[in-house]
C-alpha positions in Angstrom: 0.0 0.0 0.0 1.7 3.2 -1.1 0.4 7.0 -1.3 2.6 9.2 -3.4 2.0 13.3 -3.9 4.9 14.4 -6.7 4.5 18.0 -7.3 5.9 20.2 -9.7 8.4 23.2 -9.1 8.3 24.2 -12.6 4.2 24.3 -13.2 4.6 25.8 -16.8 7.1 22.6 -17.6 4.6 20.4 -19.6 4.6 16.6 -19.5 4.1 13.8 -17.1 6.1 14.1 -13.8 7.8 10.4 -14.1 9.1 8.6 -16.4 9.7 4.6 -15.2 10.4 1.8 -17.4 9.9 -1.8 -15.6 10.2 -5.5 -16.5 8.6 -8.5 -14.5 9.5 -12.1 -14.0 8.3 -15.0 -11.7 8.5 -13.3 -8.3 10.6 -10.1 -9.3 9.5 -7.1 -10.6 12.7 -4.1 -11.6 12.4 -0.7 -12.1 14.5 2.7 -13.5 12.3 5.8 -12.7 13.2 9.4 -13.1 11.7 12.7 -13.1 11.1 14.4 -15.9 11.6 17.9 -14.1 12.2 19.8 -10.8 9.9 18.6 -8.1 9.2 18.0 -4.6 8.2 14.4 -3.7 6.3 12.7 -0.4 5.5 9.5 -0.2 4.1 6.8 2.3 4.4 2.9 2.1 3.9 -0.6 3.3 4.8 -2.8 1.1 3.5 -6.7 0.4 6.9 -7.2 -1.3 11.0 -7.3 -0.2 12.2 -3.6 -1.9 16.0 -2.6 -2.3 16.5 0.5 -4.3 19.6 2.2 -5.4 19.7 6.2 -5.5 21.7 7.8 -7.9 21.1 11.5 -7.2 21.9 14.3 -4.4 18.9 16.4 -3.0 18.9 20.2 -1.7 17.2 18.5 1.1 14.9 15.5 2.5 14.3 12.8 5.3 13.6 9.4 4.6 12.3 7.4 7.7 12.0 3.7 7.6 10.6 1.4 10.7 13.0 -0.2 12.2 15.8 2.3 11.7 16.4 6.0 12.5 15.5 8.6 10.2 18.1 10.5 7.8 18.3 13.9 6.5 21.3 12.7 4.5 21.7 14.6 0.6 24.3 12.9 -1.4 22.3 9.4 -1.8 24.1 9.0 -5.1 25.4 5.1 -4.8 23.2 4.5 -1.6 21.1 1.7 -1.0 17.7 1.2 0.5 16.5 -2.1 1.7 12.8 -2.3 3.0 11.7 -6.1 3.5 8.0 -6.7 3.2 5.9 -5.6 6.3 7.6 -2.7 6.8 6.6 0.9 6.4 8.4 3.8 5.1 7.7 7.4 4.2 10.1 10.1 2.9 10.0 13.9 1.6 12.6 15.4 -0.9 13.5 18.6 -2.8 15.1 19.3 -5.9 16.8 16.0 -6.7 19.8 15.8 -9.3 19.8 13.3 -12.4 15.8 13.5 -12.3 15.6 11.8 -9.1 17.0 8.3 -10.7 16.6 5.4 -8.8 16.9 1.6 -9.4 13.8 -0.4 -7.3 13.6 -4.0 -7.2 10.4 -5.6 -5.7 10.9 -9.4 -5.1 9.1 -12.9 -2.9 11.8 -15.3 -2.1 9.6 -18.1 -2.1 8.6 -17.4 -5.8 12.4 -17.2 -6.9 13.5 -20.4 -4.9 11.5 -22.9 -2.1 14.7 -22.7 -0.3 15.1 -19.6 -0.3 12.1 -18.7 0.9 12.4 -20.8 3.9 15.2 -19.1 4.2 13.7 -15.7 5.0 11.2 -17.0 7.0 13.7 -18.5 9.4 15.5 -15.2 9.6 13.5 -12.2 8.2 15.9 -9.4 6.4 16.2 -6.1 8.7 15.9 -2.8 7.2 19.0 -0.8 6.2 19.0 3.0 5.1 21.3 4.5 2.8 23.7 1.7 2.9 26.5 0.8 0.5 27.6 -2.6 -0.8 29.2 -3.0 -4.0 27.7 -6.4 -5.1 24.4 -5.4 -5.0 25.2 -1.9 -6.5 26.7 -3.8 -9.8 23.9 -6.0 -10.1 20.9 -3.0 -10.0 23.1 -1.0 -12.1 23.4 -3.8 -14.5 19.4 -4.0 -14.9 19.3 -0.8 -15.1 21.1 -0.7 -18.0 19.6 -3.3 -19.9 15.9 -1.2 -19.0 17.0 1.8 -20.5 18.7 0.7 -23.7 18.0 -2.1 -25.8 19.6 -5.0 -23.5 19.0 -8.9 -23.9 17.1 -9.6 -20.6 17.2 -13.5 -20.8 15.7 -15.9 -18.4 19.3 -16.8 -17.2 20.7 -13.4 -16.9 17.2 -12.4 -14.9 16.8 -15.1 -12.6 20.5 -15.2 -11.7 20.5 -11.4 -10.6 17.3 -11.9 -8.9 18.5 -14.9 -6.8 22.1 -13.8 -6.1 20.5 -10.1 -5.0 18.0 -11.7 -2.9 20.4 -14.2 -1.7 23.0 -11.4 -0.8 20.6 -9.1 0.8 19.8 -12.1 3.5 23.3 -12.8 4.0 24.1 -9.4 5.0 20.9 -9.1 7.4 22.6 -12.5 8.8 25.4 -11.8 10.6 26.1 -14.9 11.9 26.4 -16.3 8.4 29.8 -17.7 7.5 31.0 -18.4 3.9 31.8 -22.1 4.5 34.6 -23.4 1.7 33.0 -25.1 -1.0 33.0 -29.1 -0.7 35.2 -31.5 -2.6 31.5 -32.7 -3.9 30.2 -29.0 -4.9 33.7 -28.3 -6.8 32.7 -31.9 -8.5 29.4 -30.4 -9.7 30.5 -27.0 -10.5 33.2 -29.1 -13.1 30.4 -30.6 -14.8 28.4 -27.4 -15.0 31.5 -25.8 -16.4 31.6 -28.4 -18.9 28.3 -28.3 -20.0 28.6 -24.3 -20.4 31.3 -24.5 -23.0 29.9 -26.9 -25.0 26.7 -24.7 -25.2 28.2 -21.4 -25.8 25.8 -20.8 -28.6 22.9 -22.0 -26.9 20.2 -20.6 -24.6 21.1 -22.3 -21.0 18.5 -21.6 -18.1 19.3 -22.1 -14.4 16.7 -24.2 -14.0 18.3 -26.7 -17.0 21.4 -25.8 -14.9 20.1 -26.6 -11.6 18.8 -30.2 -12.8 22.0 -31.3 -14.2 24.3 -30.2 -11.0 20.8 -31.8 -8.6 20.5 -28.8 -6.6 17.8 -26.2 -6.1 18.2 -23.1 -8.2 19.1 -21.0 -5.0 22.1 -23.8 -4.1 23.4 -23.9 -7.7 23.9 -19.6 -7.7 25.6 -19.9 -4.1 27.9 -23.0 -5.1 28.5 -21.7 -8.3 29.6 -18.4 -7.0 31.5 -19.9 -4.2 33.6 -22.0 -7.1 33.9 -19.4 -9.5 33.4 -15.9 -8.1 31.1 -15.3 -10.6 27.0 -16.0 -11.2 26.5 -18.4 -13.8 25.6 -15.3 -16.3 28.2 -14.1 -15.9 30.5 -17.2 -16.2 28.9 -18.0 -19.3 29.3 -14.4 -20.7 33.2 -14.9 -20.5 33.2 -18.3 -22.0 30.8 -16.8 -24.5 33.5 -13.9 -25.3 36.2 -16.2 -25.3 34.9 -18.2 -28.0 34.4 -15.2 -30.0 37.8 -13.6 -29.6 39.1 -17.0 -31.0 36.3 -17.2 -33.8 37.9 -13.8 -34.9 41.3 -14.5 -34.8 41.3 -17.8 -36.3 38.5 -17.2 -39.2 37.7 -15.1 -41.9 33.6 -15.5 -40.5 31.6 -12.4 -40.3 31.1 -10.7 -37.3 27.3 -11.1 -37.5 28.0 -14.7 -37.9 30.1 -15.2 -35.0 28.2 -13.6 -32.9 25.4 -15.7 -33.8 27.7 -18.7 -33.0 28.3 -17.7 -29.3 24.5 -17.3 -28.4 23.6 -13.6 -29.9 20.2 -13.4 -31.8 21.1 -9.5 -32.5 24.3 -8.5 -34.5 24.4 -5.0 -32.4 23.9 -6.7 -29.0 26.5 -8.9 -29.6 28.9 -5.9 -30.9 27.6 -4.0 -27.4 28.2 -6.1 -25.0 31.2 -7.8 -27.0 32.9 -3.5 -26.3 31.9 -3.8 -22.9 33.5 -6.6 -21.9 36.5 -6.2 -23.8 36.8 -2.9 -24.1 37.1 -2.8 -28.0 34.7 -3.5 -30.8 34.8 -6.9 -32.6 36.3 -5.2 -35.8 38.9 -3.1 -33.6 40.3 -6.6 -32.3 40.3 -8.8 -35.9 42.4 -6.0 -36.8 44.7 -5.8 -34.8 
């Protein structure tokens, strides 16, 4: 339940107040919203639904109170987190915020993204944190919001594995007395076969749940194990091995880039060029060249 009064500062600015582009899967709902002009915003909510947000402007001033927590007049909320689990109300006022007022929400259930990770939060419930910082969860909300506001390839993999590690990691740091155990001669033994299974496929669609069946864990386990193995979600394992292949496919062949990028996994030409520069730092021309 949330009530929300935006007002303009600028009433002879025409045009809607916010602009906010979303996308929803199973359980997870994400979110980029900004303000199409100056304005003053209140709000008040309780929400059915675990929230983190990510804030990437300053405000001339504001307080944001959330049960559980004491209130904050703070400004610069560029880079600061918000974490609000469901049940929990919050109500805020601000002024004049930078960069339209951007922020980065995610609304999520556990136990729709994983049975055992919904246990998991109903054994020990998330607390509230205000303004917080932690750069995991700052790369993943920025990476979502990316893909939102440009033309990104939001896959089932690359969706479900943000939404579980995020969820994942915003119960581990609400549990301090969770320890990072080493990863089992067993789980390394799994991982290998994963790993396996995701270079043979490089040009495939591969889903965590395909994933999770052929390492016989739940979904939640395989992200943690996987992590815990590689250092990386499986996304974003099979991205590198997906890049990899394609650095070779250019060095080695006279194939097109279109073509090799349809060979690692890319249905689009320009994503495959985008997100081939990002990674790499160069475009897939820029490398056969040199």
């Amino acid at each position: 339940m949330s009530q929300i009064l935006v007002t303009s500062l600028n009433p002879e600015m025409p045009g809607p107040l916010e602009r906010t582009v979303s996308a929803a899967w199973s359980g997870l709902v994400v979110q980029s919203s900004r303000r199409t002009s100056d304005y003053s915003i209140s709000y008040r909510s309780r929400s059915a639904q675990h929230y983190l947000a990510l804030h990437h402007f300053e405000r001339r001033e504001g307080e944001t109170r959330v049960e559980g927590v004491p209130a904050s007049t703070m400004t610069d909320l560029r880079g600061k987190l918000t974490q609000i689990p469901a049940g929990f109300s919050a109500e805020a006022w601000t002024v004049e915020p930078s960069n339209g007022g951007h922020v980065t929400m995610l609304f999520f259930e556990p136990e729709k993204l994983s049975e055992d990770l919904g246990k998991l939060y109903k054994a020990a419930a998330p607390r509230p944190r205000l303004y917080f910082q932690d750069a995991d969860l700052s790369d993943a909300l920025l990476k979502l919001d990316r893909l939102l506001t440009s033309d990104g390839d939001l896959t089932d993999l690359y969706a479900e594995s943000l939404g579980l590690f995020i969820s994942a990691r915003m119960l581990e740091l609400s549990r301090a007395d969770m320890t990072s155990a080493r990863p089992a001669s067993g789980s390394r033994a799994r991982m290998a076969v994963l790993e396996d299974y995701l270079r043979s496929n490089v040009g495939k669609p591969v889903s965590i749940e395909e994933l999770a069946q052929l390492a016989g864990l739940s979904r939640f386990h395989l992200i943690r194990s996987f992590r815990d193995v590689f250092g990386q979600t499986p996304y974003q394992y099979f991205l590198r091995l997906r890049m990899e292949e394609a650095r070779r496919l250019l060095q080695s062949t006279n194939l097109q880039v279109a073509e090799i990028g349809a060979r690692v996994g890319f249905s689009s030409s320009t994503q495959f060029v985008k997100m081939f520069r990002a990674i790499e730092g160069v475009t897939p021309g820029s490398l056969r060249q040199r």
